[in-house]
N, C-alpha and C positions, 0 to 999 in steps of 0.2 A: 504494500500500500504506500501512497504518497502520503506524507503529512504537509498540511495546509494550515498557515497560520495570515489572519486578515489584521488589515491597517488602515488606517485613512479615516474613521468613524470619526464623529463630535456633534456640536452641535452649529448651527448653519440656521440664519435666517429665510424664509420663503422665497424663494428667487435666486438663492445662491445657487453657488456649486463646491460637488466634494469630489475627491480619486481617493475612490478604494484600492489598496493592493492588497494580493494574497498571493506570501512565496511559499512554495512548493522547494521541499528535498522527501529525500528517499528515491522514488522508483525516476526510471524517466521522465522527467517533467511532458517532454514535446512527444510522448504515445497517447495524450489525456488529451479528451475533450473536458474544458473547466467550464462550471455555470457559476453565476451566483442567482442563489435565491435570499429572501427577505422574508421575515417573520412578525409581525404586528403582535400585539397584546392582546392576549384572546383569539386571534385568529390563524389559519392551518398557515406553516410554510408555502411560501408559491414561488412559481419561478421568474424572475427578472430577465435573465438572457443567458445565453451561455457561446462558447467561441470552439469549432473544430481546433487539433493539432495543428494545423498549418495557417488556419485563419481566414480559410475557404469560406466556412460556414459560419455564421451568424444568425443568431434567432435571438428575438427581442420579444417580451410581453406586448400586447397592444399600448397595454398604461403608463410604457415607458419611451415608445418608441418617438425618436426625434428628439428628445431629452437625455437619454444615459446610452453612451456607448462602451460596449465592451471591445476589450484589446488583449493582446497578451505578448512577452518576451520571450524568448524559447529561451535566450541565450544568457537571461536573468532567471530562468524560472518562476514566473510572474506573473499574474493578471490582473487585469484592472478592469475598475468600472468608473466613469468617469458620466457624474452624474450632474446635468443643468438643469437650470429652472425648476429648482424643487421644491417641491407642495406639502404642505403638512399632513398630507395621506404619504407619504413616501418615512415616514418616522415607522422605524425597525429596528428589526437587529438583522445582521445584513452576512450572509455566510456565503463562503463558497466554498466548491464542492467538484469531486474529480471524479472520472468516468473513462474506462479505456476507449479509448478512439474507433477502437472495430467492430464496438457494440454498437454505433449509430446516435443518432441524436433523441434527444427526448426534452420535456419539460416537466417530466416526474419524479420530484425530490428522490422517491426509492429507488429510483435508478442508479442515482448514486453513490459509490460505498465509500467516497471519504470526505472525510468534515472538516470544516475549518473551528472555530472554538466562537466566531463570531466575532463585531463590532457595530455598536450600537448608533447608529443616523439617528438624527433627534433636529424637526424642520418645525421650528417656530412660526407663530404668524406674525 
C-alpha cells in the first residue's frame, strides 16, 4: 500500500482559494490513480475528483467543476487540489485516497484502499 499524508487545509474566506497536497511514499506513486474526496459533518464521504497515473484522465464532481482542479507530480509524488471560488458548502475534511491504475476509474470512496489521515477546509461567509 501507499501511505498518503494531506496538507494545505485552514480556514479561507468565501471566495478565496486553497492547494491541497497529498504526498504519497511507499509503493509506486505514478501506478495510482489519486482522488480526493471530502466529508461534511453528518454527511457520507463523496467524491471531488480524482487524476489517472499519467494525467490523461480527469473526473470532477458537477459541484466542483470550473472551480477546483486536480493535478498531480509523478516526480514529487504529489497531488493536488487546487481549489477557487469557495463556498461555505465546500467546508470539510478533505482526504485523498489511492487506487491502482489498472483497476479503472470510479467515484466510489470503496474503491479505494488507501487513506490519507485528512485536513480540515473550513469556508467562512
Amino acid at each position: 500500500q501507499v501511505r498518503l499524508v494531506e496538507s494545505g487545509g485552514g480556514l479561507v474566506q468565501a471566495g478565496g482559494s486553497l492547494r491541497l497536497s497529498c504526498a504519497a511514499s511507499g509503493r509506486t506513486f505514478s501506478i495510482y490513480t489519486m482522488g480526493w474526496f471530502r466529508q461534511a459533518p453528518g454527511k457520507e464521504r463523496e467524491f471531488v475528483a480524482s487524476i489517472s497515473w499519467s494525467g490523461g484522465s480527469i473526473y470532477s464532481a458537477d459541484s466542483v467543476k470550473g472551480r477546483f482542479t486536480i493535478s498531480r507530480d509523478n516526480t514529487k509524488n504529489t497531488v493536488y487540489l487546487q481549489m477557487n471560488s469557495l463556498k461555505t458548502e465546500a467546508t470539510a475534511v478533505y482526504y485523498c485516497a489511492a487506487r491502482p491504475n489498472w483497476a479503472g476509474a470510479t467515484m466510489n470512496p470503496a474503491d479505494f484502499g488507501s487513506w490519507g489521515q485528512g485536513t480540515q477546509v473550513t469556508v467562512s461567509s
